[in-house]
N, C-alpha and C positions, 0 to 999 in steps of 0.2 A: 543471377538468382532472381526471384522473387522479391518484393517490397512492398509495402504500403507508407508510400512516401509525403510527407507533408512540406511543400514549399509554399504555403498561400491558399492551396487547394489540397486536399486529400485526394491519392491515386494511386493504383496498382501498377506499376509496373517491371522492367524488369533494369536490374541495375549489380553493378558489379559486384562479384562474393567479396568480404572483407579478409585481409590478409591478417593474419593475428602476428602483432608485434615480439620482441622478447618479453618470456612469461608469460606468452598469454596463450590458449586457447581455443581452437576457432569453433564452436559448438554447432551442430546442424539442428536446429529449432522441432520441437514436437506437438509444441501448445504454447500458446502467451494470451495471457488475459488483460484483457480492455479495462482501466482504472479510471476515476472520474480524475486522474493527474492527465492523463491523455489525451481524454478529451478538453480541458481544459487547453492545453499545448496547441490545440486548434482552435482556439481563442484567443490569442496571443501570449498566453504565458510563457515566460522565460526567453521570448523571441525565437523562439524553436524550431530549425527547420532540418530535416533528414528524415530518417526511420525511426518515429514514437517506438514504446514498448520497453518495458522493464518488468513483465510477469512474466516468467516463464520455465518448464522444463525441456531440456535439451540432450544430446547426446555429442558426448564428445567424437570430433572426428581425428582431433589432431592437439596433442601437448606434448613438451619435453619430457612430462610427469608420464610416464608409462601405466600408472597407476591409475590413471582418468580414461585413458584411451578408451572407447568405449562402452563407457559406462554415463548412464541416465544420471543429469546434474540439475540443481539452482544455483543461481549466481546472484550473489552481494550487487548492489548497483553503482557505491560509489569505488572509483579508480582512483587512486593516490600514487601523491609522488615519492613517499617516503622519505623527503630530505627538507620540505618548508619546514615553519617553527611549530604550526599545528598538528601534524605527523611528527616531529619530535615530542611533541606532547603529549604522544597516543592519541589522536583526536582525527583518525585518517580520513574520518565519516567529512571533515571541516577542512579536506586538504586544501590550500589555497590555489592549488594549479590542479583540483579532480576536474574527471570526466563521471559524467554519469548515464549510465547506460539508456537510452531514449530520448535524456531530458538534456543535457547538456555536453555540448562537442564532441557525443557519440553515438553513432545510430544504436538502435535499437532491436527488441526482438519480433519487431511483427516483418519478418523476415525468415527466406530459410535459413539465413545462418547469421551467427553473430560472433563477438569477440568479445572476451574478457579476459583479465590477469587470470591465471591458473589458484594463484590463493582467494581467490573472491568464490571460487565453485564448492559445493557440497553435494556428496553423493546422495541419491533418492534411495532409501531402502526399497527394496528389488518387490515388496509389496505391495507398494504404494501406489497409485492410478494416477497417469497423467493428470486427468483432471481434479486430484486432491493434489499433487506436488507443485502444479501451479501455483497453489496460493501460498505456497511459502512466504514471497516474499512481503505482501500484504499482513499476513500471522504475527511475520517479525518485526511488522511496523505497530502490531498493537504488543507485542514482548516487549519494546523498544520503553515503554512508560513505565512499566516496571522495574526496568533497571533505572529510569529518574526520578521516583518518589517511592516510597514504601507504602503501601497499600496491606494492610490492617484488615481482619475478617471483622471485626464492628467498624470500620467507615462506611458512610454513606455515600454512594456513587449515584451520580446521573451522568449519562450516558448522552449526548446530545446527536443524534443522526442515527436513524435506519436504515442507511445506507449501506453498502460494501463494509466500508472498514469500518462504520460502525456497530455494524452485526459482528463481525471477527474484533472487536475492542469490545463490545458487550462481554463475550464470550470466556476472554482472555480472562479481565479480571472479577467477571462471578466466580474463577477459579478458587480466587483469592477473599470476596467478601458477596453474600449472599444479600448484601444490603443494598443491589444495585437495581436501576431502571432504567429501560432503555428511552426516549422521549423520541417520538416521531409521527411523519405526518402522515402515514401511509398504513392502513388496516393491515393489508394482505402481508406487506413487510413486519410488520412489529410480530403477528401472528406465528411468523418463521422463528422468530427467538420464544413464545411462547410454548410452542411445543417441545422447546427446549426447558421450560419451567422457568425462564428468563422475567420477570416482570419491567410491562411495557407503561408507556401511557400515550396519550396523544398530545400535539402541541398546545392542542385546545382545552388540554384538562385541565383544573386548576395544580399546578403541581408544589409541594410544599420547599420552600427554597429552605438555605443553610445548610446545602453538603461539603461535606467536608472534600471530594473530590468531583468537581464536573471537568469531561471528557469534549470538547465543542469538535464532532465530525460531522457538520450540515453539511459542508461543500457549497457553504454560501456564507455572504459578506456580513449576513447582521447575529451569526450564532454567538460569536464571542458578547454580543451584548445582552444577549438571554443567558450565557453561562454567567456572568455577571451580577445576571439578578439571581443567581440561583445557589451560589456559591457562598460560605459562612464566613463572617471574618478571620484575615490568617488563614482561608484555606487556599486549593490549588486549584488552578485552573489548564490542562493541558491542552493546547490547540496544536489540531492533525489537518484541518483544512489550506489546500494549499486552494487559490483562487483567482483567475485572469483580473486584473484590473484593482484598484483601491477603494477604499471606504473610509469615512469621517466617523470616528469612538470616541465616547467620551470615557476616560479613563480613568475619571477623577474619583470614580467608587472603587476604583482599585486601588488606588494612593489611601483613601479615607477611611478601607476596611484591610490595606494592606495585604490584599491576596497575591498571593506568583502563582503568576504565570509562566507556564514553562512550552516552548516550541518541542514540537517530538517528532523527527521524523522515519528515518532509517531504523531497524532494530536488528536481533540477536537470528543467526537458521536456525541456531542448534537446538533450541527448545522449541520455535515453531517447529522446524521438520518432527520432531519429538511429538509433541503436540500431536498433530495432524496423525501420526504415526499409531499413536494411543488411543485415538478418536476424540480426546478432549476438548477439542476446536474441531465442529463439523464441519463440511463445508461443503460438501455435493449438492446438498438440498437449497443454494446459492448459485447455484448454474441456472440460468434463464433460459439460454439458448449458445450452440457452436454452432459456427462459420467456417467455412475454407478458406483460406488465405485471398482464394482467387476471389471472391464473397465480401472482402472487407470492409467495404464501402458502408454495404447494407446492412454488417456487425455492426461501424462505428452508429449508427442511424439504430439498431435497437440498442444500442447502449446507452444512448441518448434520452433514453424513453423512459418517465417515470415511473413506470411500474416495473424496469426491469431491475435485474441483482448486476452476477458475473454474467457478463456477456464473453466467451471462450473464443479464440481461433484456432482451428487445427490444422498444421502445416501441410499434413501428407494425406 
């Protein structure tokens, strides 16, 4: 099959279909979207080497589930073992022996095909458009905050990134509190949540700190030190940025105003697909541009680019 393989250099070439293990499902790829996780993976994050890719919808070709056979799916990213003490815990997302679909001792979906356990898939209602089911699984990493803090229609939100998943985390919880602002450095980008009724600002505004929720998805090293200053005593701070390499924080106005901080990664389908399904979370008008598989190269290279969103690959 097909690949866009990453060992040290990005490259298309062609490399063996994956055999889907017990439970699992071998899916034939439809679309997968390029995340700034991805690209980062070609940075050295996580020491990454195989098939990136973890957006995507597919079609099953082959499960023991006869019920999947196919039919058009998303898939969960992280793989569990079911039997360490974190997976006893219900915590499968924290298995201490997962795989994760692109990022860690599992290729990925910028491939024609791929693998996952048969319980990690969700069916795409049969109206849905490839390139709205895509973003499932990004949706469910901004539902994902909401199942770890309770979000209140009078809290105050700031929103930190215009980026990708901070445009679908803007979106998410203005569902929930109309007292939110997205903060970013990009006109054309913030403009996109504004036609939504979404209120923006710029980095450069003066922005009034003490919310009781800031959100840090810059996809850079120094946003948690602006959610920081932005954030009210005892309140929360949730960071979505994952990013190649370290940084020096001083952390000591966290200790001295007492904020938590909470990591959020992974989240829930069933209200993203729900979501996306209602049209509550838009997301077409976040397509920049699609690529063919064979094209990847020069996907990954406008996804790179700052003025774009979702940069899409389409398999066939």
């Amino acid at each position: 099959m097909r690949a866009l393989v990453y060992d040290g250099d990005l490259r298309v070439c062609e490399v063996p279909a994956p055999q889907p293990g017990k439970g699992e499902a071998l899916v034939r790829v439809l679309m997968a979207g390029i995340c700034n996780t991805d690209i980062e993976l070609t940075h050295g994050y996580m020491g990454f080497r195989g098939i990136p890719g973890h957006e995507f919808v597919g079609v099953v070709e082959h499960a023991s589930n006869v019920q999947l056979t196919g039919r058009r799916v998303v898939g969960e990213i992280n793989c569990a073992c079911h039997t360490c003490r974190h997976c006893q815990l219900e915590m499968p997302h924290h298995c201490l022996d997962r795989t994760v679909l692109g990022i860690l001792r599992r290729d990925g979906a910028f491939a024609d095909y791929l693998t996952l356990p048969e319980e990690n898939l969700h069916l795409v209602p049969n109206a849905m458009r490839d390139d709205v089911a895509v973003f499932a699984e990004p949706v469910a990493a901004a539902f994902r905050i909401l199942e770890q803090i309770r979000v209140g229609n009078e809290d105050r939100i700031i929103v930190l990134g215009d980026g990708k998943l901070g445009q679908l985390i803007a979106q998410t919880l203005w569902l929930h509190s109309k007292n939110l602002v997205c903060v970013g450095k990009h006109a054309q980008k913030l403009a996109l949540l504004e036609r939504l009724r979404i209120a923006t600002a710029s980095f450069n505004d003066p922005i009034e700190a003490g919310a009781d929720i800031v959100v840090e998805a810059t996809g850079s090293r120094d946003g948690i030190e602006r959610a920081l200053e932005l954030v009210r005593p005892e309140g929360v701070i949730v960071l979505k940025t994952t990013v190649a390499g370290v940084s020096d924080i001083d952390f000591s106005k966290s200790v001295i105003n007492e904020v938590k901080i909470i990591g959020s990664r992974c989240g829930p389908f069933r209200p993203a697909l729900e979501a996306l399904a209602l049209g509550n979370v838009e997301v077409r008008h976040l397509v920049t541009e699609t690529f063919s598989l064979d094209d990847a190269l020069a996907a990954f290279e406008r996804a790179s680019q700052r003025d774009a969103m979702k940069v899409l690959l389409r398999m066939e």
